[in-house]
N, C-alpha and C positions, 0 to 999 in steps of 0.2 A: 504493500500500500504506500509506504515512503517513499522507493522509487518511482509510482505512478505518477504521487502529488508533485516530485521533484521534478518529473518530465513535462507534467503539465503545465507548472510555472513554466519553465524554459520555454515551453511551444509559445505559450502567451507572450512572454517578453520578447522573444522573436517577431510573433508576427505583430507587435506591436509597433519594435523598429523599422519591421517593411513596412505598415502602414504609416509609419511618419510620430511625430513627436511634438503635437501641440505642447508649448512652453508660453505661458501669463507671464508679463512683465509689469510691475509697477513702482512704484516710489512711496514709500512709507511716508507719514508727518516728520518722520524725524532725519527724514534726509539718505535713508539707508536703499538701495537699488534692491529686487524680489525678482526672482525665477520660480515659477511653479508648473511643476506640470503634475497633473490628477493620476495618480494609479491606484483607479478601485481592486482588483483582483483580490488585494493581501490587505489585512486589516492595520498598516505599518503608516508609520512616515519616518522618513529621513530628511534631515534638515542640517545644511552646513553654511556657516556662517566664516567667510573668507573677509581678511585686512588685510592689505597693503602694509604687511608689516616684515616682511622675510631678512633674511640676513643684508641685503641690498641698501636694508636702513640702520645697521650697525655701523654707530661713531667709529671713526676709522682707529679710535683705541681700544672699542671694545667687542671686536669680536667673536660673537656668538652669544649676544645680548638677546637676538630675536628669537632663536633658537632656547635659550633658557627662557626669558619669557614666555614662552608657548609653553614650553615642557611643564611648569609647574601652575598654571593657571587655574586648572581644574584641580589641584590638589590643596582643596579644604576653600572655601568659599560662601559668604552669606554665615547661619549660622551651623554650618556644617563645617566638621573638619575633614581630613584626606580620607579617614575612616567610616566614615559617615555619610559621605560623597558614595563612598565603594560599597557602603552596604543597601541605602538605600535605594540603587540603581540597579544592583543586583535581585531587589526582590520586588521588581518592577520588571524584572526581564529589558530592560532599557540599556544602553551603551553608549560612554562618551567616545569621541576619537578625534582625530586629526593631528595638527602637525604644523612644521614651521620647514620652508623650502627657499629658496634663495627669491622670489619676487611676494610671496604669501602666507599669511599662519593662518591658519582654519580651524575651527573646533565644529565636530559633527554630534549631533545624535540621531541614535536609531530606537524609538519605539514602537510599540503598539497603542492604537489609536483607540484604545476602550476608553471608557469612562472614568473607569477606576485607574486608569495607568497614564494618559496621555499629559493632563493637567499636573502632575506631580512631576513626571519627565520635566516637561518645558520651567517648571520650577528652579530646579535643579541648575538648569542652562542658563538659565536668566539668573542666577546668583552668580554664575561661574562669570559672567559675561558682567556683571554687576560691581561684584562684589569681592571680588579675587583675593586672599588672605596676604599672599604672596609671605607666609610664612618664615621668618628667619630659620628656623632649625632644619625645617623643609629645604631651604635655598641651599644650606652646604652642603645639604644631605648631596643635593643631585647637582649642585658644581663638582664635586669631590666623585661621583659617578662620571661626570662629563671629562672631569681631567683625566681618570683613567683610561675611560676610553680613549680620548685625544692619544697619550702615550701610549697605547695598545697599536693605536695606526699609525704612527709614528715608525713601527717597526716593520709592517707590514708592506711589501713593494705595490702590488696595488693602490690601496692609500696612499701610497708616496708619492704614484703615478699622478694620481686622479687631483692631487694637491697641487702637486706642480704644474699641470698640465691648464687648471683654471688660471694661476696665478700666472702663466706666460701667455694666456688668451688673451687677458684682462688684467695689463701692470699697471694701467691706471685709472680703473672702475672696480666701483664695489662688488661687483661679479666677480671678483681675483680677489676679494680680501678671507683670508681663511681664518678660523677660530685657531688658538692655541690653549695646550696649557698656559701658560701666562696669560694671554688676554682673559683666560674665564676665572681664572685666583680674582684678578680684581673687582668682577664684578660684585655689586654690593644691592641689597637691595633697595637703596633708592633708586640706584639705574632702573631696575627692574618697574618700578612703580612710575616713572617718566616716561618710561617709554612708552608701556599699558597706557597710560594717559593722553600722550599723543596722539598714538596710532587704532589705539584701540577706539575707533567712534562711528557713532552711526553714518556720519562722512563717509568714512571711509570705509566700509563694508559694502558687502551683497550677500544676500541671503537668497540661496537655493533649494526647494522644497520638494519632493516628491512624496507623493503617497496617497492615501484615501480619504483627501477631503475636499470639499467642495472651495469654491474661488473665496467666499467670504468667510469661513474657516481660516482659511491660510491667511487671507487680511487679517485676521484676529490673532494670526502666533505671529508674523512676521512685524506687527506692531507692541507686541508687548516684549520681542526680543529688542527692535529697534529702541524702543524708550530704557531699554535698561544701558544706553548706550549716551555716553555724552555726545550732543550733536557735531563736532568736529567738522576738518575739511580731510582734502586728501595731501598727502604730504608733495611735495617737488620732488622730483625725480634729478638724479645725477645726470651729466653733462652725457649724449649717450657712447657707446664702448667706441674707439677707433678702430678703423681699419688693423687687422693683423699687419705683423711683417713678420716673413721666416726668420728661423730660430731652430737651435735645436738646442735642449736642454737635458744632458747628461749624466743622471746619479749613480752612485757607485753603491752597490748591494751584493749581501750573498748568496743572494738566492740564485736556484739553478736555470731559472725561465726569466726571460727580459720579457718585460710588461712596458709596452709602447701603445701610446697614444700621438696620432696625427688630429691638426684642426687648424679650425680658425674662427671667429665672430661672424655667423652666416645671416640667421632672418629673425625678426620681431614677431609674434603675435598677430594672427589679424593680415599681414601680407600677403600679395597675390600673388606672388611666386608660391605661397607654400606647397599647394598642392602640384606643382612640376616637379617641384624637390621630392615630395613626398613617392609619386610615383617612380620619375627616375630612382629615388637612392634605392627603393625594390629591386632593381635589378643592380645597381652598384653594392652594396653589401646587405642591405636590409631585407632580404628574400632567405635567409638561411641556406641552403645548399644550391640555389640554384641561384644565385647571386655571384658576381663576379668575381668580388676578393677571393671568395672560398671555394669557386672553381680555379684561381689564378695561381692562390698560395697556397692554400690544402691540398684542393686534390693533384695539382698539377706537382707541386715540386714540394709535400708535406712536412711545408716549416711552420705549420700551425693543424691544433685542432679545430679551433675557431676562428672567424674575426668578421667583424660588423662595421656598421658602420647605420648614423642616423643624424637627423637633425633634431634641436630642442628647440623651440624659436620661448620667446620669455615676452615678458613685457619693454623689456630690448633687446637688443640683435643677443640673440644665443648661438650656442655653436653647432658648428659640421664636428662630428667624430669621427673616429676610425680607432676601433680598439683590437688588438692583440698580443698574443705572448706566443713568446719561440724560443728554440734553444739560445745563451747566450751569445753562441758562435754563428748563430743563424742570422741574427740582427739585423747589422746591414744589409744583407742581399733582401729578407724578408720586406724591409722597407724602402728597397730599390723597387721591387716588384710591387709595392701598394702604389709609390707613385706613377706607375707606369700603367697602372691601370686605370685610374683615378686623373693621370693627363687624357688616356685614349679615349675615358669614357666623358670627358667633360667638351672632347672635338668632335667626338662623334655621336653621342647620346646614343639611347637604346637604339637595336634593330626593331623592327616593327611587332615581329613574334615575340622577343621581350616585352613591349607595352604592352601587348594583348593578354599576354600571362600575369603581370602586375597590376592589371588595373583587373583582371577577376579574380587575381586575391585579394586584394584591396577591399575590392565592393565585394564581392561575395562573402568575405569575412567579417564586415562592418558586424551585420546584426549579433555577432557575438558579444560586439562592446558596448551593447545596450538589452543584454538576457539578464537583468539583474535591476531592482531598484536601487541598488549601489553602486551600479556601474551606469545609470542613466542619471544619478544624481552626480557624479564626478562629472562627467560630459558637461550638464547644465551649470553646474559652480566655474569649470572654465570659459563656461559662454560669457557668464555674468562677471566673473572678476574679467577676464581681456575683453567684455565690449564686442563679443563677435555676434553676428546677425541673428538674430531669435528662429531661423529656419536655417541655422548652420548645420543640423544631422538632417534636416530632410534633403538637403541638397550636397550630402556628401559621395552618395555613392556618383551623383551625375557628374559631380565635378571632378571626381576622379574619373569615372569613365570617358570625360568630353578631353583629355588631359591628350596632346598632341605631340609627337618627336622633336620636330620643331622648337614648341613649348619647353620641352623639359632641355633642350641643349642649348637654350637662350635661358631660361633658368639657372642651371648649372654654372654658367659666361659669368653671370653677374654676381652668384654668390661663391663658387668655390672655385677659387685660383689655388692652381695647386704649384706656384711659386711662391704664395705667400703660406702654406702650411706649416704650422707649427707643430714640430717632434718633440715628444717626449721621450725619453728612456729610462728604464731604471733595471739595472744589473747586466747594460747591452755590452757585449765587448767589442 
């Protein structure tokens, strides 16, 4: 019986995404932007509440303020402590979650919409969102968690990669500014309380809804989260990333696999190249085994098990990737052969049979990333924090499938020069 109810959701959320994805837009009294789209099926709502608060707005001394601010928000709140928080949410069947990423901090919930459970959830949030304790004994508990971690990746070549490889995309934007042990010692918590205050405001929020209620339902939470919210603006945005210039950036490790990253500062949010990148980079490395890196340098001459490659676009220019690990003697040749693939395919773009296979995995694969009320409330919370068109997933599959050869290699012209690619290595000999 499990597995039927489990298939039968899935068929529903599927054929929900082929039929398209009405999304309600409105603006609260209090200044705050609303996404809602109705999912009767499940008696649920999910609700995620996104600021313009991610590491991008850490003072350039204190990195990893946005990130601790997030981490400890929901921990003890209103008159509830961390324990209190965890217990009564727990016998509500209700869940807090979300996070802090380099343009965004988010705090979600997931409840059920009865009677007895819905109004206690949204309580909860609205304290969290309110009322934040921001606890002194709590804050070193989980600085003293965060430095560890820090120095845990510190040792690790991966994280070494991945640190370095921001910090040489972005030497003079807060996209390149990394957390350390040291910058998180000094954070204190008044930082913590200034920043919340800044950033945390119905200004500057959007709140995105899915679930089983009707339009003036949703006006009725999405205004009692917004008023819990000091009215606020949205913060200034840094000068935005410049153009890359090649570089190659070489650490010395002892591990037995060199871990290399190529890139550079590609597309923003919202851009109309995205979707030429998107379909191109399906056959440049985002297609898994039928993608050209991992026919170039896997199969053909097996100096990797893996290697990809993607675009992240942000709410400014984010990067082109290329990520993999080879023997350390492998190295160089390894990353002669990405860029000689990565030249050919950027003069010559796909063959035709390529586009035609990447744009019906593309489309064909969408409604997987909307089988879920949790995966059609992330879609919707990025429409509304980046300001993308309210029929951004009804016109996703067409916009990939209308995606021309042409397009995607005047695409590729203008975002990824693969003389200005920035290398990473760590343990390459």
């Amino acid at each position: 019986m499990k597995r039927l109810l489990t298939a039968a959701i899935t068929f529903l959320a599927a054929q929900t995404a082929l039929a398209g994805v009405a999304i309600e837009h409105w603006t609260t009294t209090n200044g705050t932007r609303v996404y809602f789209s109705a999912a009767p099926a499940l008696p649920m709502l999910d609700v995620q509440i996104d600021f313009a608060a991610g590491s991008m707005f850490d003072p350039a001394d204190k990195a990893g303020l946005a990130a601790l601010t997030r981490g400890i928000l929901d921990l003890g709140a209103g008159a509830r402590d961390e324990t209190a928080i965890a217990e009564q949410l727990a016998d509500l069947g209700a869940r807090l979650g979300g996070g802090a990423d380099t343009d965004r901090a988010s705090i979600s919930l997931r409840t059920l919409t009865a009677a007895d459970k819905l109004p206690a959830a949204l309580a909860v949030l609205t304290d969290v969102l309110r009322q934040p304790h921001f606890d002194a004994a709590i804050l070193e508990r989980e600085k003293a968690r965060t430095i560890a971690s820090l120095k845990d990746a510190m040792t690790r070549p991966d994280s070494i990669a991945g640190k370095a490889f921001w910090e040489a995309l972005y030497p003079d934007h807060p996209y390149g500014r990394q957390a350390t042990p040291e910058s998180v010692a000094t954070l204190t918590r008044d930082d913590l309380v200034d920043f919340h205050r800044r950033l945390y405001t119905a200004g500057n929020a959007s709140i995105a809804m899915v679930g089983k209620l009707t339009r003036a339902e949703a006006e009725t939470i999405a205004e009692q989260l917004s008023l819990a919210l000091p009215a606020g603006t949205p913060p200034d945005l840094p000068k935005p990333p410049g153009a890359a210039r090649a570089r190659t950036v070489a650490l010395a490790h002892p591990a037995s696999q060199a871990h290399i990253y190529l890139g550079l500062p590609a597309i923003e949010r919202g851009h109309p190249d995205f979707f030429p990148l998107l379909v191109g980079n399906y056959t440049l490395g985002g297609g898994g085994f039928v993608s050209r890196l991992v026919q170039e340098v896997r199969d053909k001459r097996g100096f990797v098990y893996s290697i990809y490659s993607y675009f992240a676009p942000m709410r400014q220019t984010g990067p082109f990737q290329i990520g993999l690990q080879t023997q350390r003697k492998q190295a160089r040749e390894a990353i002669k052969v990405v860029r000689q693939v990565v030249g050919d395919f950027v003069a010559k773009g796909p063959t035709e049979e390529e586009l035609a296979a990447a744009k019906a995995n593309l489309s064909g694969g969408f409604p997987l990333r909307l089988d879920s009320n949790a995966k059609l409330l992330g879609n919707i919370a990025v429409i509304g924090f980046y300001g993308l068109p309210l029929d951004y997933l009804d016109r996703y599959r067409a916009r990939v499938e209308a995606v021309t050869a042409d397009e995607v290699r005047a695409a590729f012209a203008r975002h990824v020069r693969p003389g200005d690619l920035v290398t990473v290595t760590v343990a390459a000999e």
